[in-house]
C-alpha positions in Angstrom: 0.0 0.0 0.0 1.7 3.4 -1.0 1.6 6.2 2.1 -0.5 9.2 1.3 0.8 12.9 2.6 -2.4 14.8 2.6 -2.2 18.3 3.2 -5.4 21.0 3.0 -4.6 24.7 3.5 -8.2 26.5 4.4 -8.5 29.2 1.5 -5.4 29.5 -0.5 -5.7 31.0 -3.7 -3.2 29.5 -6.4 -1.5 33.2 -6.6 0.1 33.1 -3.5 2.0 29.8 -4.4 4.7 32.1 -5.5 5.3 33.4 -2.1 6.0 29.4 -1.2 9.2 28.8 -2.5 8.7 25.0 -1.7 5.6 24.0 -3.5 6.3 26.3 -6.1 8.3 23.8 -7.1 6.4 20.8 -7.9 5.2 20.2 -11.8 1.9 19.2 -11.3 -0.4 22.1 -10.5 -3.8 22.5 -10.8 -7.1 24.9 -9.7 -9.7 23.4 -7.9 -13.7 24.3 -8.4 -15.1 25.0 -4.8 -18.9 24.4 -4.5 -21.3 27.0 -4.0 -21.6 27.9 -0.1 -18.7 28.2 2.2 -16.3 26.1 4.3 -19.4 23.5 5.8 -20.5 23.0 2.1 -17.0 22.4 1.0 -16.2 20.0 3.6 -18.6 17.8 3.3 -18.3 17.4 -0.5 -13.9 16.7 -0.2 -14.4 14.3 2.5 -17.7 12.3 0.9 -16.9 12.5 -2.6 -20.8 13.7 -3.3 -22.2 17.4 -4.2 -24.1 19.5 -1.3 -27.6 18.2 -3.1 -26.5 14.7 -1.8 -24.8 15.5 1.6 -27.4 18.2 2.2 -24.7 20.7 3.5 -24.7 24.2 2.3 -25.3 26.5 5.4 -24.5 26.4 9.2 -27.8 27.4 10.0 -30.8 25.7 8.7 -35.1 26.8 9.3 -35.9 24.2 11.6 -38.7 25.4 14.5 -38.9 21.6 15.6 -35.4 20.9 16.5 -34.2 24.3 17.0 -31.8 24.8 20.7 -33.8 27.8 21.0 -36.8 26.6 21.5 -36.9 27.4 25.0 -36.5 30.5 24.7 -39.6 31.1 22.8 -41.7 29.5 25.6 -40.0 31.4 27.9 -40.9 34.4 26.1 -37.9 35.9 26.4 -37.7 36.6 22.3 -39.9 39.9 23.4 -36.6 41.6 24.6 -34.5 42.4 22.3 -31.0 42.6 23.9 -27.3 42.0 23.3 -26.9 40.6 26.3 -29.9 38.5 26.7 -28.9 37.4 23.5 -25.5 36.3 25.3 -27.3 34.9 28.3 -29.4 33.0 26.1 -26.2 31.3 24.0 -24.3 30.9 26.6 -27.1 28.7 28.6 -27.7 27.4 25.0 -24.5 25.6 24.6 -23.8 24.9 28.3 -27.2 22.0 28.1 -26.8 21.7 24.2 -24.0 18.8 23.0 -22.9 19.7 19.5 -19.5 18.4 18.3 -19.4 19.8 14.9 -16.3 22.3 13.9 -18.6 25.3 14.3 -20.3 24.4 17.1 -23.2 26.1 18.2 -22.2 30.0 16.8 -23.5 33.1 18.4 -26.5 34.9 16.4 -25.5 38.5 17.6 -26.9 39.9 13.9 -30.2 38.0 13.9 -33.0 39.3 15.8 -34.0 37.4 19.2 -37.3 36.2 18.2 -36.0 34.5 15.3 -33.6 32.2 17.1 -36.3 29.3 18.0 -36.5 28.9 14.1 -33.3 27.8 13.1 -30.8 24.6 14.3 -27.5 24.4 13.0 -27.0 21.9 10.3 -24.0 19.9 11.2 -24.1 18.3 15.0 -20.9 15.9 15.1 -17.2 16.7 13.7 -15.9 16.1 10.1 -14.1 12.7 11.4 -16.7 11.7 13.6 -18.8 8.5 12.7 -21.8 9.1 11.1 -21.1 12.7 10.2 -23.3 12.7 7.2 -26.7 10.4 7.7 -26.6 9.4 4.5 -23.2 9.0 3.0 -20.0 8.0 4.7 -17.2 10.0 5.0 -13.6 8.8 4.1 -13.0 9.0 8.0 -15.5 6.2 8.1 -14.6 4.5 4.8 -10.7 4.0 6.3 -11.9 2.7 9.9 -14.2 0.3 8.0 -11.5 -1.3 6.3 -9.5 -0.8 9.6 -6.9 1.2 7.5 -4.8 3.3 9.9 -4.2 7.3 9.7 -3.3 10.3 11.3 -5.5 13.9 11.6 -2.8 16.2 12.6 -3.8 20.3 13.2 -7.9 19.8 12.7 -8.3 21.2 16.2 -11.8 23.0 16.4 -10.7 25.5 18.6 -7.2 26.1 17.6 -8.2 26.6 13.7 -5.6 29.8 13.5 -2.5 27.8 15.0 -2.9 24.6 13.2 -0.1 25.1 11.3 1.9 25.1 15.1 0.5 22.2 15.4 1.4 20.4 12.3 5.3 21.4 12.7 5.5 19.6 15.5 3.4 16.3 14.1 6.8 13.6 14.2 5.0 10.0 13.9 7.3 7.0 15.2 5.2 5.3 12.4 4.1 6.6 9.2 0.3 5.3 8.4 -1.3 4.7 5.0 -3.1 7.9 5.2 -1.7 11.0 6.7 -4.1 14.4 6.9 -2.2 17.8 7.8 -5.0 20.1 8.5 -3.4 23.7 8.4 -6.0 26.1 8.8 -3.9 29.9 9.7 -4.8 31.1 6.3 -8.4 31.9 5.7 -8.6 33.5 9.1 -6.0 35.6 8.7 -7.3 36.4 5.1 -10.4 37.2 6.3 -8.8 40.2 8.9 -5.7 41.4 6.5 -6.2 40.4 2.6 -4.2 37.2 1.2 -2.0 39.8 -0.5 -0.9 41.3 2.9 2.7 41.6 4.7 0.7 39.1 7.2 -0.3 36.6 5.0 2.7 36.3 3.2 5.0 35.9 6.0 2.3 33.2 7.4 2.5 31.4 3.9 6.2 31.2 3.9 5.7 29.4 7.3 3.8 26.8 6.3 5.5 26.5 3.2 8.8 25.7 5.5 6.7 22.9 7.8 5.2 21.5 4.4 8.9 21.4 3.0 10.0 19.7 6.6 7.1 16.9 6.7 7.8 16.2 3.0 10.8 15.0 3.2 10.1 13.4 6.5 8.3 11.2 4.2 10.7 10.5 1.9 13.4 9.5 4.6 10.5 6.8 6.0 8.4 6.1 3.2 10.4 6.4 -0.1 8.1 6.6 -2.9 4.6 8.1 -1.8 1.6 10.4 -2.7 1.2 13.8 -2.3 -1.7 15.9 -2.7 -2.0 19.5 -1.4 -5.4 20.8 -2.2 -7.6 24.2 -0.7 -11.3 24.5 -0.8 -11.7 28.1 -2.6 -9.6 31.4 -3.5 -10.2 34.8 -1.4 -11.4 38.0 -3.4 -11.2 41.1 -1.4 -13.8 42.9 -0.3 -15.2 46.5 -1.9 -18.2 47.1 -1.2 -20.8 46.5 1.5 -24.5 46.5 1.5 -27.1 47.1 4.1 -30.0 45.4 3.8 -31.6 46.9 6.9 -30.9 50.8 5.7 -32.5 49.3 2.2 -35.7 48.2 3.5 -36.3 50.9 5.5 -35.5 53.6 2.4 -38.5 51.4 0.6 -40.9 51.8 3.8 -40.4 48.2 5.3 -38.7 46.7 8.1 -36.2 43.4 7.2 -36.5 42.6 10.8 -40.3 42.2 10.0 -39.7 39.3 7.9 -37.5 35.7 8.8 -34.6 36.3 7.5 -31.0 34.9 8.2 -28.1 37.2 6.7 -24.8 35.5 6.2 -21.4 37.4 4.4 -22.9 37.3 1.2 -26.4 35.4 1.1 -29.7 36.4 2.8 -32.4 33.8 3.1 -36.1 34.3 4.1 -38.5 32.5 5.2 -41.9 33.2 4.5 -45.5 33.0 6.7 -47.7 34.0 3.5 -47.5 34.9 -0.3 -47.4 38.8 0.6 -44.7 38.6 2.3 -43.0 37.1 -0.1 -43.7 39.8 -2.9 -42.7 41.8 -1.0 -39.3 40.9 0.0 -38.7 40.1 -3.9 -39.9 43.1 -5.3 -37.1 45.3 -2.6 -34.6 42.6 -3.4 -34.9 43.3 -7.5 -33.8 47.3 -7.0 -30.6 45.7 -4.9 -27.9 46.0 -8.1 -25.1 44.5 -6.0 -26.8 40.9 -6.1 -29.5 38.5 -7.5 -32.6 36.1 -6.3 -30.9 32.8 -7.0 -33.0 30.7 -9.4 -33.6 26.8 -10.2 -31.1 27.3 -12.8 -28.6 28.3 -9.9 -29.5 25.7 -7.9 -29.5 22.1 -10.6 -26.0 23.5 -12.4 -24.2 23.9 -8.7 -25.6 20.8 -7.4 -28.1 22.7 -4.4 -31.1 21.6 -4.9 -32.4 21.0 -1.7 -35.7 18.7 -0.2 -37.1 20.8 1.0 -36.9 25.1 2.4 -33.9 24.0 5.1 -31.9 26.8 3.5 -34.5 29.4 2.9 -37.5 29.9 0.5 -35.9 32.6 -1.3 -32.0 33.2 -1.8 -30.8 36.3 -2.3 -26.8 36.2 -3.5 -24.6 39.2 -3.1 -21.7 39.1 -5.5 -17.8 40.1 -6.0 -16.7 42.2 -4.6 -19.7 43.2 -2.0 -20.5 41.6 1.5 -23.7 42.7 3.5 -23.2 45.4 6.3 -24.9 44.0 9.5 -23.8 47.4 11.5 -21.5 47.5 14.8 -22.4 46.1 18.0 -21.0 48.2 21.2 -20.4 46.2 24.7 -19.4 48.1 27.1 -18.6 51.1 25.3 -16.5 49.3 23.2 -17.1 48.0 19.4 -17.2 44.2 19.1 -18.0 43.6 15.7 -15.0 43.3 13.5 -15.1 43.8 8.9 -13.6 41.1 6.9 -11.8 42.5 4.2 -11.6 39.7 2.0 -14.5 37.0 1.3 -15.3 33.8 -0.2 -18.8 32.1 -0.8 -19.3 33.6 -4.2 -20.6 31.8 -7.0 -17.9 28.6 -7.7 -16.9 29.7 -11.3 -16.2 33.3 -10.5 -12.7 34.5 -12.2 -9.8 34.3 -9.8 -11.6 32.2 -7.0 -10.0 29.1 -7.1 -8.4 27.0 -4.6 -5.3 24.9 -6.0 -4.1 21.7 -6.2 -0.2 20.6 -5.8 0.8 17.1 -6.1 4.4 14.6 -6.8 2.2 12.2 -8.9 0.6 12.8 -12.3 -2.6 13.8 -12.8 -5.0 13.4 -16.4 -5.7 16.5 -18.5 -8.0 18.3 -16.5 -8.6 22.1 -16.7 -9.5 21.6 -12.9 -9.9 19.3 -9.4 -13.6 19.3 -8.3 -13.4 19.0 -4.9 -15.4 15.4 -4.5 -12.4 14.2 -6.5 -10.5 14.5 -3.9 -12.3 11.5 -1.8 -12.3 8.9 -4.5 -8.3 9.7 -5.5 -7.3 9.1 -2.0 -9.3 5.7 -2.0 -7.7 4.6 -5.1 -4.5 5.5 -4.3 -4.9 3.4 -1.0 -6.2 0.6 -3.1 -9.9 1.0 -1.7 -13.2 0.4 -2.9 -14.7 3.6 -4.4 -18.3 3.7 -3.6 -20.6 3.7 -6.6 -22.7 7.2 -6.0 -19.7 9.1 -5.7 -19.8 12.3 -7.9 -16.0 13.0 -8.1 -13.8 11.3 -10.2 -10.2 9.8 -9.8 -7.7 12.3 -11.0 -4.4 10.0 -11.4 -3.1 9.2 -15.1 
């Protein structure tokens, strides 16, 4: 069985390989196609191998009044007062009675308004490598324990994301397995605060570009001839231009807070109690020039369609360059919110938003990696069955 050197760097764009001397050095380069959504919706797809219509992951929160963590709150009442910190009381108390193992956890809704909260339940309750993390599909976590084939995780620590890279510099096996995963996860955070093109980044980059370097040829002391794959799960585009969808309703007469609604960096979904409503919300949306309504189109050619109206009966899309503006929230005197200057989530084939893909082994003539290749190409290069209803395909010449 040939050893596999994994290694997946959250939100590297293939421009700043050149600022890692190492891994600019390897032949076989290629861009990868991200999926429509963000980090949960890319997950899911490189680690099952099937598209977000399949694994039904595209947003950490989800419409779901029945199994919502919030529901106490609503027969408490307590959704009457709106409050920043009720709202923290209420999270707090939330996640203190609440077991949710998943990467994001339970997150604080400081943007959404109190008496919404009872309506939504996140999507995701266990961790990627968990068992079972999809209901439907396994994962290549439990693909490789079913066929009791051995492997390291090494820097996918939920509440270290920023200093994984730490973490995997100091990953020295006494046995290499079949499957190794380096999780390094410094780079979209730090994207997110400074731009992928900043003094920060860069310096970061060359980091990890130094620990990959290091591992790599830890390999090839122990291992000889193996396989390696560096992949990341989208580009970063910086940010613009911002749009507030509260100061826009109210400039038409109407109140957003009014309507269900769940605003994330670049999508807002609503949820609606009657047809009225929904015109509406529409007919506002259609004067907003910085977006679009996502249509059925949108949703059948990247692979969303959903069962049912989990994610929202109507999706409103913000694109490059803009983000939505939820405003600033002052504890204490003091701001708390924070701007991201760069974004991701925009729609997959969007120019200069790609992830990358490095690797020592060739690869066919593709223009690109689809991330639920990545799945299946592991599997074969372990010698493992590849499930039938896999979407992705094995990349190897």
């Amino acid at each position: 069985m040939t050893h596999v050197l994994t290694v997946f760097i959250d939100g590297l764009k293939p421009e700043s390989i050149e600022y890692m001397p190492f891994l600019d050095t390897f032949s076989v380069k290629k861009k990868v196609k991200t999926e429509l959504g963000y980090s949960i919706t890319c997950h899911a797809s490189m680690y099952s191998g099937v598209h977000p219509d399949k694994h039904l992951r595209w947003f950490i929160w989800k419409y779901s009044p029945e199994t919502s963590p919030f529901r106490w709150i609503k027969t408490l009442r307590l959704h009457r007062f709106e409050n920043f910190y009720l709202k923290y009381f209420c999270y707090k108390l939330t996640g203190a009675f609440k077991r949710n193992t998943a990467f994001t956890g339970i997150p604080f809704l400081a943007y959404t308004p109190l008496k919404y909260w009872a309506y939504f339940d996140v999507s995701e309750k266990k961790f990627w490598s968990e068992p079972g993390f999809l209901e439907k599909y396994p994962t290549i976590f439990d693909i490789l324990r079913a066929n009791k084939v051995p492997y390291d995780i090494v820097g996918m620590v939920r509440k270290h994301v920023g200093e994984s890279s730490k973490i995997v510099a100091q990953y020295n096996p006494n046995k290499i397995k079949p499957w190794t995963y380096l999780f390094i996860g410094d780079v979209d955070p730090l994207s997110h605060k400074y731009g992928q093109d900043s003094i920060q980044v860069r310096s970061r980059l060359r980091e990890i570009d130094s620990i990959i370097e290091e591992k790599y040829k830890l390999f090839e002391r122990e291992s000889g001839d193996f396989c390696f794959m560096l992949f990341s799960d989208h580009g970063h585009i910086a940010v613009k231009g911002r749009v507030n969808l509260k100061s826009f309703f109210r400039e038409r007469g109407k109140r957003l807070d009014d309507y269900i609604h769940f605003i994330d960096a670049n999508y807002a979904r609503f949820w609606f109690r009657n047809e009225k409503e929904r015109e509406e919300v529409s007919e506002i949306l259609s004067e907003v020039e910085e977006g679009f309504i996502l249509t059925e189109e949108h949703f059948k050619k990247y692979h969303v369609n959903m069962p049912d109206n989990r994610y929202g009966d109507l999706i409103f899309y913000l694109d490059t360059p803009y983000i939505f503006d939820k405003g600033n929230i002052y504890v204490m005197g003091k701001k708390w919110s924070s701007y991201d200057v760069s974004m991701h989530g925009y729609l997959p084939d969007t120019p200069n938003y790609d992830g990358v893909f490095i690797s020592n082994k060739e690869v066919k003539n593709i223009s690109y990696v689809q991330l639920v290749d990545i799945m299946p190409s592991i599997l074969k290069v372990l010698g493992l069955k590849i499930p039938d209803y896999v979407d992705g395909e094995v990349i190897w010449k």
